[in-house]
C-alpha positions in Angstrom: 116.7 169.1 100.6 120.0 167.3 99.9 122.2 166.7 102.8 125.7 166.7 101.7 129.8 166.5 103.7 132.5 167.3 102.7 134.2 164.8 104.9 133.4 160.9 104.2 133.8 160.6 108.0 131.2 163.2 109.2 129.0 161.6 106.5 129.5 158.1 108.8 129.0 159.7 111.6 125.9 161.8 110.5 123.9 159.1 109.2 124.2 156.3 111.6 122.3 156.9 115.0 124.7 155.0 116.7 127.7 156.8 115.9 125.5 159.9 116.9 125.5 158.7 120.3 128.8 157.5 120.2 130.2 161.4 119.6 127.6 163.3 121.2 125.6 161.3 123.7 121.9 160.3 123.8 120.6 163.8 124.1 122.5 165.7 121.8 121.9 163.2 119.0 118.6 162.8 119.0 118.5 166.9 118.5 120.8 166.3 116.0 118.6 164.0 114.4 115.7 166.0 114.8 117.3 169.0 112.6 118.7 166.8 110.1 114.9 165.6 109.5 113.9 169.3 109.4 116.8 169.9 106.6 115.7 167.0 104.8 112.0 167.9 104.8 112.8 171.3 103.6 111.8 172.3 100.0 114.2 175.5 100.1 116.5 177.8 102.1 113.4 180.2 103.1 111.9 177.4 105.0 115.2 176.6 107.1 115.7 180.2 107.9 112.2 180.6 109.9 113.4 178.0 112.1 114.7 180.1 114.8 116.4 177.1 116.9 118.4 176.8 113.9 120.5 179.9 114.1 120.7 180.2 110.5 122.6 183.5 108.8 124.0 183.6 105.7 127.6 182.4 104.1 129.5 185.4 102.1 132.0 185.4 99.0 132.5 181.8 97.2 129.7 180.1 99.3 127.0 183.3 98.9 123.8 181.7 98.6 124.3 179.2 101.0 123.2 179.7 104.5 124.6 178.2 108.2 122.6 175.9 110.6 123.4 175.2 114.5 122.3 171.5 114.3 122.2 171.4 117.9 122.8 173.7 120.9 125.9 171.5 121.7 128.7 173.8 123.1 131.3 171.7 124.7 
């Protein structure tokens, strides 16, 4: 599944491991990493909401059909 930001910046940040680390730390990154992958690997939306880590519910008026996804349990 396509991956896509609407900031050039959190694009940067999202697709380098070291800028991961940089703005999350080593722990929180590599979850982050891990549910990127599981995004990527998706074929649809159905898949992504049976992962219940992910937290995912769905968006309402202009973004309906599009769904939310806790990339990591991060809550600082």
């Amino acid at each position: 599944m396509l991956i896509s930001f609407k900031k050039k910046q959190d694009q940067k940040t999202f697709s380098s491991e070291k800028a991961l680390i940089k703005a999350f730390g080593q722990e929180q990154a590599r979850k982050i990493t891990q549910r990127l992958s599981e995004i990527q690997a998706a074929d649809n939306l159905e898949i992504l909401r049976t992962l219940p880590q992910a937290r995912a519910h769905e968006l309402t008026g202009n973004r309906k059909g599009q769904i939310s996804l806790m990339l990591s349990n991060h809550t600082d």
